[in-house]
PDBQT receptor file of N, H, CA, C and O in Angstrom, charges set to zero:
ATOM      1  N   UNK A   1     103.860 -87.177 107.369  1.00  0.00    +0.000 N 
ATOM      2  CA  UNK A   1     103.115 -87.683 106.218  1.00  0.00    +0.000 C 
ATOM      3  C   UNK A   1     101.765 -88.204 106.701  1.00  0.00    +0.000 C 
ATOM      4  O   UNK A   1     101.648 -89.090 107.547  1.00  0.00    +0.000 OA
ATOM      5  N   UNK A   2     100.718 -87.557 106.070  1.00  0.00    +0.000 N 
ATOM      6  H   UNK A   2     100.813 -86.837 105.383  1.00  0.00    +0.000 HD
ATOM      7  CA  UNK A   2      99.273 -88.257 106.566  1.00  0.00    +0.000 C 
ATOM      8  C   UNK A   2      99.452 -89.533 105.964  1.00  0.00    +0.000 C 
ATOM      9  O   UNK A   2      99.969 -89.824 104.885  1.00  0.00    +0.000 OA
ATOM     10  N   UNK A   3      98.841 -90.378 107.010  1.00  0.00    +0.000 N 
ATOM     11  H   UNK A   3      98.421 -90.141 107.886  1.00  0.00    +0.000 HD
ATOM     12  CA  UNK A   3      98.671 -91.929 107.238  1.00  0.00    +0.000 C 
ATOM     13  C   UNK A   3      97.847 -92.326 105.814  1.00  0.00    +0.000 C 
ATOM     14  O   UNK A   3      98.157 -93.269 105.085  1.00  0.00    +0.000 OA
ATOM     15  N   UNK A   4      96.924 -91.556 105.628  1.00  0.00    +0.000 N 
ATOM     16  H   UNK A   4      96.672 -90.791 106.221  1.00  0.00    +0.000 HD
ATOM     17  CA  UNK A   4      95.619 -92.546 105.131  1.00  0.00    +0.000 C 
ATOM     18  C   UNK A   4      96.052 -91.824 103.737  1.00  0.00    +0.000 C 
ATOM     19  O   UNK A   4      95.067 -91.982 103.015  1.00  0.00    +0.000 OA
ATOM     20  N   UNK A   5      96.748 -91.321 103.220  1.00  0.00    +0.000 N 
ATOM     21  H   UNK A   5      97.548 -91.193 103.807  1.00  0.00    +0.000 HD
ATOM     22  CA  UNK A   5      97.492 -90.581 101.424  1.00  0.00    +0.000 C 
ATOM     23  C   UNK A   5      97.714 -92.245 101.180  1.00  0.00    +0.000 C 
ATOM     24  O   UNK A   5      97.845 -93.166 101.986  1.00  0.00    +0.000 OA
ATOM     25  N   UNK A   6      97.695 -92.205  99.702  1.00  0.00    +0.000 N 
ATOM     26  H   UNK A   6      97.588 -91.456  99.048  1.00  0.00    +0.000 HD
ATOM     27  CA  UNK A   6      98.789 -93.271  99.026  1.00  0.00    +0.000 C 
ATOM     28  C   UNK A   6      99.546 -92.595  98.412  1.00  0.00    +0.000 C 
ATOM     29  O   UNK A   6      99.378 -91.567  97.755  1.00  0.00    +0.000 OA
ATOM     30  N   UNK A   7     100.641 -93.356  98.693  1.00  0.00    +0.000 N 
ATOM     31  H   UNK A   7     100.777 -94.191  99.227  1.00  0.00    +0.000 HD
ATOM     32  CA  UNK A   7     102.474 -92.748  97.996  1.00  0.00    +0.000 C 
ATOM     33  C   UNK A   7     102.695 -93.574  97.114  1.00  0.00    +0.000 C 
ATOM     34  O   UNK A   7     102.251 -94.721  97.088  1.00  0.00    +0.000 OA
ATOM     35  N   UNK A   8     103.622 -92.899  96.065  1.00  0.00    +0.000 N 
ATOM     36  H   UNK A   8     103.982 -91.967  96.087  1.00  0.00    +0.000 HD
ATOM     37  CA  UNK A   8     104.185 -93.923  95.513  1.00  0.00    +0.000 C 
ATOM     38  C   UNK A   8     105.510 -95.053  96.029  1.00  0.00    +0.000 C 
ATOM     39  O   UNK A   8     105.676 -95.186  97.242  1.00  0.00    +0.000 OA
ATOM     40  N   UNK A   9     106.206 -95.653  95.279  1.00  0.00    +0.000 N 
ATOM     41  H   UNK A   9     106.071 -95.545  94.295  1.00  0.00    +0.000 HD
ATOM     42  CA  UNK A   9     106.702 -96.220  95.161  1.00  0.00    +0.000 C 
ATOM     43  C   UNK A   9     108.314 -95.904  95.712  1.00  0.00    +0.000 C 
ATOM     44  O   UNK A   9     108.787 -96.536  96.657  1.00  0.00    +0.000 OA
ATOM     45  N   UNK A  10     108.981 -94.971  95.077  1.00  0.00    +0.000 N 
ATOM     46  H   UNK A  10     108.597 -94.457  94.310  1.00  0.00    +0.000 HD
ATOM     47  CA  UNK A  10     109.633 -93.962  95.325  1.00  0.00    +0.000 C 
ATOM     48  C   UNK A  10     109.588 -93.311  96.914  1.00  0.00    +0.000 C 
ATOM     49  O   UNK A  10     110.540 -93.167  97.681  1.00  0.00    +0.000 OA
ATOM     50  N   UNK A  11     107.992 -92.933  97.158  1.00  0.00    +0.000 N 
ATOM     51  H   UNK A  11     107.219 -93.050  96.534  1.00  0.00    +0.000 HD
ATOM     52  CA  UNK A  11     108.080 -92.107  98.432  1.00  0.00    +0.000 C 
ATOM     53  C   UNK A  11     108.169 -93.598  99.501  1.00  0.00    +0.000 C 
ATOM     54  O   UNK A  11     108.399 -93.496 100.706  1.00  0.00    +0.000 OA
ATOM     55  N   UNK A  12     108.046 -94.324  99.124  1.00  0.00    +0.000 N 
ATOM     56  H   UNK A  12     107.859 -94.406  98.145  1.00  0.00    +0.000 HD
ATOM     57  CA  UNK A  12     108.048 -95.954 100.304  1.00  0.00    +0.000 C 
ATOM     58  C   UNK A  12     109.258 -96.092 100.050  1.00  0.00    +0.000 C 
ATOM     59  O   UNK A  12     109.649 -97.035 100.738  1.00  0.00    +0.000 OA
ATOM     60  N   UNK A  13     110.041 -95.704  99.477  1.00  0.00    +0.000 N 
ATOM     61  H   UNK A  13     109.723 -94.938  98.918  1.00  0.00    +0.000 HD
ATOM     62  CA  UNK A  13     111.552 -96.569  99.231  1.00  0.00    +0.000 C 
ATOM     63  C   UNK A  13     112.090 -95.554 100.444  1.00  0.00    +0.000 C 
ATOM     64  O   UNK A  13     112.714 -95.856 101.461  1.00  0.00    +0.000 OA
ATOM     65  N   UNK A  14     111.631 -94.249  99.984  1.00  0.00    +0.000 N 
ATOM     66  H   UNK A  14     111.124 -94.004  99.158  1.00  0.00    +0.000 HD
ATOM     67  CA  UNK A  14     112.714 -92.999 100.652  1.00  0.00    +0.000 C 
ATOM     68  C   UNK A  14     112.230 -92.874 102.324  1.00  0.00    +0.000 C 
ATOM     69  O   UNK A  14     112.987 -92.476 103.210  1.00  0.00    +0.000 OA
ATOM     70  N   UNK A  15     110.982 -93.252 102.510  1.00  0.00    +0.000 N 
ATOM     71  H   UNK A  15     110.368 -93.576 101.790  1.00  0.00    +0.000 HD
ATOM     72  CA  UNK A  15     110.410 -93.292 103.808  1.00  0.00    +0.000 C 
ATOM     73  C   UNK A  15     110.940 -94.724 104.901  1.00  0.00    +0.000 C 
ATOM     74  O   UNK A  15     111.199 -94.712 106.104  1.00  0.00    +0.000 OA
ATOM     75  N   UNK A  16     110.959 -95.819 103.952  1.00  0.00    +0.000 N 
ATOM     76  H   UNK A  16     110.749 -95.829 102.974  1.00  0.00    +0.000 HD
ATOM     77  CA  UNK A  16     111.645 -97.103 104.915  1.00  0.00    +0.000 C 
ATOM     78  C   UNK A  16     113.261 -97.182 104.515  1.00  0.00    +0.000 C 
ATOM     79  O   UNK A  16     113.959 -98.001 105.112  1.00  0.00    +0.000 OA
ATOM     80  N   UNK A  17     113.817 -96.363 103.546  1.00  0.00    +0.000 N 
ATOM     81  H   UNK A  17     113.249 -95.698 103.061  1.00  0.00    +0.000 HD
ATOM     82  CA  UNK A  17     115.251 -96.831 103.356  1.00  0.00    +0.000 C 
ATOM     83  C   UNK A  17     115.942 -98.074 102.905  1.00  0.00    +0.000 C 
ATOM     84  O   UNK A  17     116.987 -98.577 103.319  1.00  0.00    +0.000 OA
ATOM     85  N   UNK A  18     114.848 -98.585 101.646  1.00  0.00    +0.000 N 
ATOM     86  H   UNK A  18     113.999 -98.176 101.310  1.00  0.00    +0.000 HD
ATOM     87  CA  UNK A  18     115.299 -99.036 100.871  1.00  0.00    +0.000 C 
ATOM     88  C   UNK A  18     115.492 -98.579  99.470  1.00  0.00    +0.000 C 
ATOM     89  O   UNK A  18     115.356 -97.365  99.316  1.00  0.00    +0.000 OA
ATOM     90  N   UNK A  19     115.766 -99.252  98.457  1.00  0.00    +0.000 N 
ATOM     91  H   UNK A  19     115.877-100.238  98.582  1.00  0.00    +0.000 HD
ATOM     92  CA  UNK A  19     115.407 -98.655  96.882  1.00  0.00    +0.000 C 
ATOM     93  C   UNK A  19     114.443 -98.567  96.609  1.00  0.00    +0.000 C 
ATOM     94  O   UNK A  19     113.695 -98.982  97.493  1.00  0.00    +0.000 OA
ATOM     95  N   UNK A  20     113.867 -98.145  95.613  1.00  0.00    +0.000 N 
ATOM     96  H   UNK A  20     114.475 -97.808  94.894  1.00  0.00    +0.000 HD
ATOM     97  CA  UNK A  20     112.909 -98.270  94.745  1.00  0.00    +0.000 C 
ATOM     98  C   UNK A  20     112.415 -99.736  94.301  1.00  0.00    +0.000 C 
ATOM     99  O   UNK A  20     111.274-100.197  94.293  1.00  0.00    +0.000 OA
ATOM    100  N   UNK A  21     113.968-100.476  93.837  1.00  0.00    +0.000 N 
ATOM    101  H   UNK A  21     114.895-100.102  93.844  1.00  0.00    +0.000 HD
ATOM    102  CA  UNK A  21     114.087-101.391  92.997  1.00  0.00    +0.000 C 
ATOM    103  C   UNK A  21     113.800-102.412  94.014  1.00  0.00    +0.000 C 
ATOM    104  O   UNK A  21     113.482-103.541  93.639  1.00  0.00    +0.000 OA
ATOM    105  N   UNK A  22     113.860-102.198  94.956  1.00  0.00    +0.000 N 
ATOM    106  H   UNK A  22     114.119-101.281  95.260  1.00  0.00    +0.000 HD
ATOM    107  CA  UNK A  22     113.969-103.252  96.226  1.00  0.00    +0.000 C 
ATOM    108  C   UNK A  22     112.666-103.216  96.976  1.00  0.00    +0.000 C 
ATOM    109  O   UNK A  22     112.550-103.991  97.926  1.00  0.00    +0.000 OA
ATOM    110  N   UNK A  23     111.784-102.505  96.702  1.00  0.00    +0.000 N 
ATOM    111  H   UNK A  23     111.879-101.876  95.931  1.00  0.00    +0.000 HD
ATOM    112  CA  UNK A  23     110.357-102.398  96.888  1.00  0.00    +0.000 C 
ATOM    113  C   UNK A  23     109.499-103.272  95.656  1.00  0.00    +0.000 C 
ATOM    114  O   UNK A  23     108.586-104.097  95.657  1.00  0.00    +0.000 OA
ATOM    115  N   UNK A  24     110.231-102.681  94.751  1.00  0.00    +0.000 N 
ATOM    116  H   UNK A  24     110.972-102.010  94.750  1.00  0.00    +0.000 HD
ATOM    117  CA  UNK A  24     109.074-103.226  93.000  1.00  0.00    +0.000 C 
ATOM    118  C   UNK A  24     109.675-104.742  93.465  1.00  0.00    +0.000 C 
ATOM    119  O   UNK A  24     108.672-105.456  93.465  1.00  0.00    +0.000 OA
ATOM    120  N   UNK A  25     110.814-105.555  93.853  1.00  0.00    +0.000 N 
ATOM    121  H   UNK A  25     111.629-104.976  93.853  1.00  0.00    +0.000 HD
ATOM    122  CA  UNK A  25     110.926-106.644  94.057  1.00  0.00    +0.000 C 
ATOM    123  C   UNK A  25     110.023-107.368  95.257  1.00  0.00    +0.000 C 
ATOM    124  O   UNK A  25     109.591-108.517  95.351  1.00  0.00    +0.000 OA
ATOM    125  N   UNK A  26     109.965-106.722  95.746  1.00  0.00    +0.000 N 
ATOM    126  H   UNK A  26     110.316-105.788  95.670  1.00  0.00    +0.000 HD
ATOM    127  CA  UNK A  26     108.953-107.493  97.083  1.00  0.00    +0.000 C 
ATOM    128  C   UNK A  26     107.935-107.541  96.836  1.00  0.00    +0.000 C 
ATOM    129  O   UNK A  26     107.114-108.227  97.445  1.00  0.00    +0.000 OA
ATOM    130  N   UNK A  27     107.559-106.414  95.313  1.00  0.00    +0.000 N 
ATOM    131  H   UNK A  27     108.226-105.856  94.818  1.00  0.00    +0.000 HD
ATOM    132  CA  UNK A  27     106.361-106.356  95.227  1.00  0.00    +0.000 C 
ATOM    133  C   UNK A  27     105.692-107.360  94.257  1.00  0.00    +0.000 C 
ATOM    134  O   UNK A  27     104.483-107.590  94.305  1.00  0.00    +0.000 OA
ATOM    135  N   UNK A  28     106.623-108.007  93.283  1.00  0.00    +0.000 N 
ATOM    136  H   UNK A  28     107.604-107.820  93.244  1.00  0.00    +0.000 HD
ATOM    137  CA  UNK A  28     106.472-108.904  92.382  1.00  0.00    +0.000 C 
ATOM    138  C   UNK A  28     106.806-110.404  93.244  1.00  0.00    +0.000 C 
ATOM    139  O   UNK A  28     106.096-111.383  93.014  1.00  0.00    +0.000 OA
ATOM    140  N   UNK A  29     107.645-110.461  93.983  1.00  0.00    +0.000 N 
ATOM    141  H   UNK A  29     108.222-109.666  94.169  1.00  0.00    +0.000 HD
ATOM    142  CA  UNK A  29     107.651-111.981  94.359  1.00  0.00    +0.000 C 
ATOM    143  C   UNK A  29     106.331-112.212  95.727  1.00  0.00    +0.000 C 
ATOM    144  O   UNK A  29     106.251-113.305  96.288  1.00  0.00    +0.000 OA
ATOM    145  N   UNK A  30     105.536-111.229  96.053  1.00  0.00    +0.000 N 
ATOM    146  H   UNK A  30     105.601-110.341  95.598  1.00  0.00    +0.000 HD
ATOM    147  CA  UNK A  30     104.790-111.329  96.945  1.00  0.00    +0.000 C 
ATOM    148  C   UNK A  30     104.973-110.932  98.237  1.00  0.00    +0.000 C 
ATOM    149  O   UNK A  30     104.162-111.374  99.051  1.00  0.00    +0.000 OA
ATOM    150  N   UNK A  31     105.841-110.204  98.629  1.00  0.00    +0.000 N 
ATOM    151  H   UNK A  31     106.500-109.845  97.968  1.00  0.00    +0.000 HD
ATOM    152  CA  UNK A  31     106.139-110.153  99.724  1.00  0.00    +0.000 C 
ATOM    153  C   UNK A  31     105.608-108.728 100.244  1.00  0.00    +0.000 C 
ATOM    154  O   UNK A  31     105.717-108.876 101.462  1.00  0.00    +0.000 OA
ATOM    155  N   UNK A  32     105.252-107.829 100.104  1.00  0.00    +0.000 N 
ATOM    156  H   UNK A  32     105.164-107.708  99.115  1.00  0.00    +0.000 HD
ATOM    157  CA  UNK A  32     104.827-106.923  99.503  1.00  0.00    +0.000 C 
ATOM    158  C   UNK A  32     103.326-106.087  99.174  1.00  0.00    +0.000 C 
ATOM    159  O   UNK A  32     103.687-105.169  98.437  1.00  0.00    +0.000 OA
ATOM    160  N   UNK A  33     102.198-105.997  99.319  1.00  0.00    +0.000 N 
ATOM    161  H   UNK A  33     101.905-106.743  99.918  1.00  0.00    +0.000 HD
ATOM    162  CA  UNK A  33     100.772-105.804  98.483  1.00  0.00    +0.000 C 
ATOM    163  C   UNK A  33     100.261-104.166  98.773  1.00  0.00    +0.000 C 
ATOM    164  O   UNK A  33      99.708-103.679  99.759  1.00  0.00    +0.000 OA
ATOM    165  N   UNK A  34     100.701-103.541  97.462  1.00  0.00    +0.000 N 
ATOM    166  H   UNK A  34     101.150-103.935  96.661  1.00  0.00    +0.000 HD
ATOM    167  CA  UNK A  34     100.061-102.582  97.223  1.00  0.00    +0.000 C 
ATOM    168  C   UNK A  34      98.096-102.396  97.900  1.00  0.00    +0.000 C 
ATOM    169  O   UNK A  34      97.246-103.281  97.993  1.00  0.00    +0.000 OA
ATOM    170  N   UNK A  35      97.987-100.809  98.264  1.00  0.00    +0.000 N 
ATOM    171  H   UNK A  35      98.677-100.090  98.188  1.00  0.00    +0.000 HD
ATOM    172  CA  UNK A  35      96.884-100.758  98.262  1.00  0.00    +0.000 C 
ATOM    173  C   UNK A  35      96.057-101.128  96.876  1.00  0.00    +0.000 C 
ATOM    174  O   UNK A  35      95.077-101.869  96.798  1.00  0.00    +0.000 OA
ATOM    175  N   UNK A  36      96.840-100.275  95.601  1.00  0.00    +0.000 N 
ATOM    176  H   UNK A  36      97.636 -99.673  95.665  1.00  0.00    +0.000 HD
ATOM    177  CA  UNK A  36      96.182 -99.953  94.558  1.00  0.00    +0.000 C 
ATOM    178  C   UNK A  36      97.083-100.246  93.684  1.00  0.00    +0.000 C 
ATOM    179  O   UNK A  36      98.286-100.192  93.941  1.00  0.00    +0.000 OA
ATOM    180  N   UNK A  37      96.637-100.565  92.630  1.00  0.00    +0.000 N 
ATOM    181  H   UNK A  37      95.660-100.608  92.421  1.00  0.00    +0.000 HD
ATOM    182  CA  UNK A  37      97.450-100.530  91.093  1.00  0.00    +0.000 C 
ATOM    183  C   UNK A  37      96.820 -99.669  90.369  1.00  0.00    +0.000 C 
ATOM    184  O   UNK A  37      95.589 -99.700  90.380  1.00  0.00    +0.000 OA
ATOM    185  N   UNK A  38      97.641 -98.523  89.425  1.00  0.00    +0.000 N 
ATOM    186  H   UNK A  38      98.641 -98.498  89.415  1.00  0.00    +0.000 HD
ATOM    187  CA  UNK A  38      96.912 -97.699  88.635  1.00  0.00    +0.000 C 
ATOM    188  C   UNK A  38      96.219 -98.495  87.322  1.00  0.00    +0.000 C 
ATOM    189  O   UNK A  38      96.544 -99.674  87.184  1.00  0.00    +0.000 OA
ATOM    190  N   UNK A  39      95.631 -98.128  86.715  1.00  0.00    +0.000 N 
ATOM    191  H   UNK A  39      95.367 -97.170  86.827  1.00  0.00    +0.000 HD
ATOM    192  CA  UNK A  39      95.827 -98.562  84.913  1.00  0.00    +0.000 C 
ATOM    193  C   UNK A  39      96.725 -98.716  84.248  1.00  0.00    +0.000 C 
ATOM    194  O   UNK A  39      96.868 -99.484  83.297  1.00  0.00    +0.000 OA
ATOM    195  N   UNK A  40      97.602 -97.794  84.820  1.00  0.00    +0.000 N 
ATOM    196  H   UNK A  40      97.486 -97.170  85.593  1.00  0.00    +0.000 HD
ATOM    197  CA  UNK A  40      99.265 -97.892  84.173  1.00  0.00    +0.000 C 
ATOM    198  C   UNK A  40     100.074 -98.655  84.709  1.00  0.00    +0.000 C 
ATOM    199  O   UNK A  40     101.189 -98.817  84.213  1.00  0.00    +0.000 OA
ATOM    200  N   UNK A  41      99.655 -99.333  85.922  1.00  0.00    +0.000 N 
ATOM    201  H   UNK A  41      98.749 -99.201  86.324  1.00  0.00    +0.000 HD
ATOM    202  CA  UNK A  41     100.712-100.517  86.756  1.00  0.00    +0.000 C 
ATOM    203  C   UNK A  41     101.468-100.178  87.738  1.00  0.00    +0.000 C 
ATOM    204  O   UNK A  41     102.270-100.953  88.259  1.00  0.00    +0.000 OA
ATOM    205  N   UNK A  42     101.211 -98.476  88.241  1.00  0.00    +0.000 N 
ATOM    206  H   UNK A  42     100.559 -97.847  87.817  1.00  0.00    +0.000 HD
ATOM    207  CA  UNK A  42     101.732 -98.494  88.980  1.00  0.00    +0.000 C 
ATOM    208  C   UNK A  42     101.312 -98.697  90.110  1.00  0.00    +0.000 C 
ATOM    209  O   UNK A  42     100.095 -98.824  90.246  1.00  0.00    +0.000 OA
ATOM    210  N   UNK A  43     102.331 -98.805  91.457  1.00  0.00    +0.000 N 
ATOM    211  H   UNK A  43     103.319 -98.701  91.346  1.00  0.00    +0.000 HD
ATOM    212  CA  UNK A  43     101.835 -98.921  92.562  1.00  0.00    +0.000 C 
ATOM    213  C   UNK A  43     101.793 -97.938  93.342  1.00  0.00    +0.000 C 
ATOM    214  O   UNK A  43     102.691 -97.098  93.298  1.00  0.00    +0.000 OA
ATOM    215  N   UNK A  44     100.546 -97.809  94.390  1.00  0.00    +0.000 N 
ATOM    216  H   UNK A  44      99.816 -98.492  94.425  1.00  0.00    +0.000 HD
ATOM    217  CA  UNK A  44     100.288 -96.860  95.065  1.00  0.00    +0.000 C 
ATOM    218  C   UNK A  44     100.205 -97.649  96.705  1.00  0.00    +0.000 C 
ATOM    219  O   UNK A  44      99.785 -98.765  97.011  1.00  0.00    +0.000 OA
ATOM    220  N   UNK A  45     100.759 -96.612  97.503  1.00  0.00    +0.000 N 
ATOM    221  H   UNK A  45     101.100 -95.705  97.254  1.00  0.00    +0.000 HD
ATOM    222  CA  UNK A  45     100.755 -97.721  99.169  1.00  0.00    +0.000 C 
ATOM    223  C   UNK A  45     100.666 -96.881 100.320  1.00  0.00    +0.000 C 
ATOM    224  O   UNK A  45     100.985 -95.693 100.357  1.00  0.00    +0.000 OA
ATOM    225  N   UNK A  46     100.315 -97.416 101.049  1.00  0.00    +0.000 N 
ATOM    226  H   UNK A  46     100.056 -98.382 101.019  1.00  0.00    +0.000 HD
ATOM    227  CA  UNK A  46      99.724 -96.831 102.618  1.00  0.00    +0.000 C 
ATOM    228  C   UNK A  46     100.953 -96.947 103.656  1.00  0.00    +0.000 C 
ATOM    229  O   UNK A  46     101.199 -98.001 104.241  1.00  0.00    +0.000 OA
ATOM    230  N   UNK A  47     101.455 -96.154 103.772  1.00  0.00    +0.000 N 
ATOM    231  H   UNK A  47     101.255 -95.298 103.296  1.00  0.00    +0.000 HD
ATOM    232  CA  UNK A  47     102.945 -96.093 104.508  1.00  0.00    +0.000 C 
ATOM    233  C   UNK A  47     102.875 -96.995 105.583  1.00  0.00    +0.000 C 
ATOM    234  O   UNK A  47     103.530 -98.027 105.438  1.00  0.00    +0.000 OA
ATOM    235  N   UNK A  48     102.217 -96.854 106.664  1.00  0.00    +0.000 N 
ATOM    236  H   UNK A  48     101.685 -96.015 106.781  1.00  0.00    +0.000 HD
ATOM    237  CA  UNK A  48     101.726 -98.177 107.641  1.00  0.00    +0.000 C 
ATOM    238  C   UNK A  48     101.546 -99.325 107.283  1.00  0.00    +0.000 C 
ATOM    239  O   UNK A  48     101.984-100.325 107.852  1.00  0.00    +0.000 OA
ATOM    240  N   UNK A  49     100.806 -99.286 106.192  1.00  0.00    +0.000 N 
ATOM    241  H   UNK A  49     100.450 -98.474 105.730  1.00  0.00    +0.000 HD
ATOM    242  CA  UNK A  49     100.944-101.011 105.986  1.00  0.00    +0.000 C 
ATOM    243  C   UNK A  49     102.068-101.524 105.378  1.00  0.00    +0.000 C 
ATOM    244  O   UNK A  49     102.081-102.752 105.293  1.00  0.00    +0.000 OA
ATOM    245  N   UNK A  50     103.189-100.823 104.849  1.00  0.00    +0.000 N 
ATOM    246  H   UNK A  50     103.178 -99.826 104.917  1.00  0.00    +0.000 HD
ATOM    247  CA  UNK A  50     104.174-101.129 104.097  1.00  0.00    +0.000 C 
ATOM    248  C   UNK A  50     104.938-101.182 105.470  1.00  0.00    +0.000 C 
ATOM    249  O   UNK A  50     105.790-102.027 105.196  1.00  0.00    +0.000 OA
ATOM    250  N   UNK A  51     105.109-100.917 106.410  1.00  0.00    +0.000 N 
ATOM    251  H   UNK A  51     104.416-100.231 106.632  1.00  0.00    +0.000 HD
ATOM    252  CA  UNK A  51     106.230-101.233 107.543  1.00  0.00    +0.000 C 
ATOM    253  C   UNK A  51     105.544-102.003 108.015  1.00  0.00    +0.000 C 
ATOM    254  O   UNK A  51     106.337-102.917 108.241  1.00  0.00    +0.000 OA
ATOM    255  N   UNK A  52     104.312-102.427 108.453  1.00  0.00    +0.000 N 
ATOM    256  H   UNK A  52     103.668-101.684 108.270  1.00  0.00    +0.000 HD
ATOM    257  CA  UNK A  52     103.190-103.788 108.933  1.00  0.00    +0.000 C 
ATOM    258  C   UNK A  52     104.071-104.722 108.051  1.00  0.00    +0.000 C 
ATOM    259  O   UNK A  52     104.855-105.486 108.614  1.00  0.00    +0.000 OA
ATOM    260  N   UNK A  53     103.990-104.697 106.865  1.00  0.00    +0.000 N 
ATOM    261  H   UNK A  53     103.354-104.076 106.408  1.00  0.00    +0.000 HD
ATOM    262  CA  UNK A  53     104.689-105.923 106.112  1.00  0.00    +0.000 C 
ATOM    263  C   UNK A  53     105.886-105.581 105.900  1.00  0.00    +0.000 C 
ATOM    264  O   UNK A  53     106.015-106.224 104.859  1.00  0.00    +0.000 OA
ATOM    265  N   UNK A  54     106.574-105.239 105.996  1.00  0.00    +0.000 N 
ATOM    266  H   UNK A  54     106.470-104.717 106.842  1.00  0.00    +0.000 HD
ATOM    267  CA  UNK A  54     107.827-105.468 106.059  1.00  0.00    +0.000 C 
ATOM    268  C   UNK A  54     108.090-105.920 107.936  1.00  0.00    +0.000 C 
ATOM    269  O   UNK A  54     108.504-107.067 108.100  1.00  0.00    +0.000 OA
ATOM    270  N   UNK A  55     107.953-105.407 108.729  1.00  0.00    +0.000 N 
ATOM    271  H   UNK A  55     107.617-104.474 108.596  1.00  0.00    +0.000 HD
ATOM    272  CA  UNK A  55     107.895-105.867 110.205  1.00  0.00    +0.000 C 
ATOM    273  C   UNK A  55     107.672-107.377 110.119  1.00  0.00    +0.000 C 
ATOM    274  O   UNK A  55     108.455-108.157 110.661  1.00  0.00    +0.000 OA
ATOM    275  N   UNK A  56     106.725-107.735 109.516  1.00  0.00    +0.000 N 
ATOM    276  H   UNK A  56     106.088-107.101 109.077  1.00  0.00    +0.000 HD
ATOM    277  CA  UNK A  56     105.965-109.366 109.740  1.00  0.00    +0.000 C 
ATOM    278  C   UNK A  56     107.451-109.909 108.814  1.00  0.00    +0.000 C 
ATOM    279  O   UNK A  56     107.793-111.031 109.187  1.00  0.00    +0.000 OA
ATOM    280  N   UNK A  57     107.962-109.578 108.193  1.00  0.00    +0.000 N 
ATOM    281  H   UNK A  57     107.684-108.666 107.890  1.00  0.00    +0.000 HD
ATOM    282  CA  UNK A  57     108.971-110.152 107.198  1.00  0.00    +0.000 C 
ATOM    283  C   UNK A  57     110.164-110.833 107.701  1.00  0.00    +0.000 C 
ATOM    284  O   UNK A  57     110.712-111.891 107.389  1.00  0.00    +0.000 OA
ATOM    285  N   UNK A  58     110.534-109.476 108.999  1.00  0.00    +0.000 N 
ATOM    286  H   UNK A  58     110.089-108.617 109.252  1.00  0.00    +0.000 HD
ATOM    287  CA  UNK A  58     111.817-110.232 109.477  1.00  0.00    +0.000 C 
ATOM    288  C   UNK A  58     111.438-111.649 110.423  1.00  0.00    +0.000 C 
ATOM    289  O   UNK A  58     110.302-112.082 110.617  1.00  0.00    +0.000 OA
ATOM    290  N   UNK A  59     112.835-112.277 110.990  1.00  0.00    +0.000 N 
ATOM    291  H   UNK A  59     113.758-111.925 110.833  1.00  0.00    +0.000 HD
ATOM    292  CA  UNK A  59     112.727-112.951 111.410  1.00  0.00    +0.000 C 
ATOM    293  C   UNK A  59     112.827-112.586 113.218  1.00  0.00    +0.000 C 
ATOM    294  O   UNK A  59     113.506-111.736 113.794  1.00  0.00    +0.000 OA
ATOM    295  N   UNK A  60     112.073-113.382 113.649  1.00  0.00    +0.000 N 
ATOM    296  H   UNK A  60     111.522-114.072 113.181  1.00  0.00    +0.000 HD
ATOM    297  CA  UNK A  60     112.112-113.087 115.136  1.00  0.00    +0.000 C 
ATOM    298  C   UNK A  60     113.068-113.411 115.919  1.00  0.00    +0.000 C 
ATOM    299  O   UNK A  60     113.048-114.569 116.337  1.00  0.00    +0.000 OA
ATOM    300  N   UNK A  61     113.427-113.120 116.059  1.00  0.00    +0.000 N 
ATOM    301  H   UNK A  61     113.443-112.180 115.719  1.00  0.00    +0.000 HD
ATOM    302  CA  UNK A  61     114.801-113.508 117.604  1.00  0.00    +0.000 C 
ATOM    303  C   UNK A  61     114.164-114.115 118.625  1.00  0.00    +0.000 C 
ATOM    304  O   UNK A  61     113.082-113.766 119.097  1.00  0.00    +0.000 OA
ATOM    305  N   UNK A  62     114.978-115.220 119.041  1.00  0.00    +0.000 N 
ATOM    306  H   UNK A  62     115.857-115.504 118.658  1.00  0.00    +0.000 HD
ATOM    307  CA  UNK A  62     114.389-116.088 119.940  1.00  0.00    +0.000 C 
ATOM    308  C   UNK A  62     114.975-116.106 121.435  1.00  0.00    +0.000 C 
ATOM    309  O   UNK A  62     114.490-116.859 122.279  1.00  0.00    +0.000 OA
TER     310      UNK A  62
């Protein structure tokens, strides 16, 4: 998958192996930040930065 495309929502769920539903949640409580929002609300995202933030998410082992 070229790096620099935005995917949807769907293609980030199926690419990190979560849901859909479990993406739109990270994406509403903040955890989460779309490159882009359409007009229509949806979200559009940069596959790298969506594992950048999700990576920063977990917790570190000490």
């Amino acid at each position: 998958m070229d790096s620099d495309r935005l995917i949807t929502t769907g293609e980030v769920a199926r690419a990190v192996g979560l849901s859909r539903q479990t993406i739109q949640r990270y994406q509403r409580e903040g955890l989460l930040t779309p490159v882009f929002v359409t007009t229509g609300g949806h979200a559009r995202w940069k596959l790298d930065e969506v594992i950048e933030q999700l990576r920063q998410l977990r917790p570190r082992a000490e």
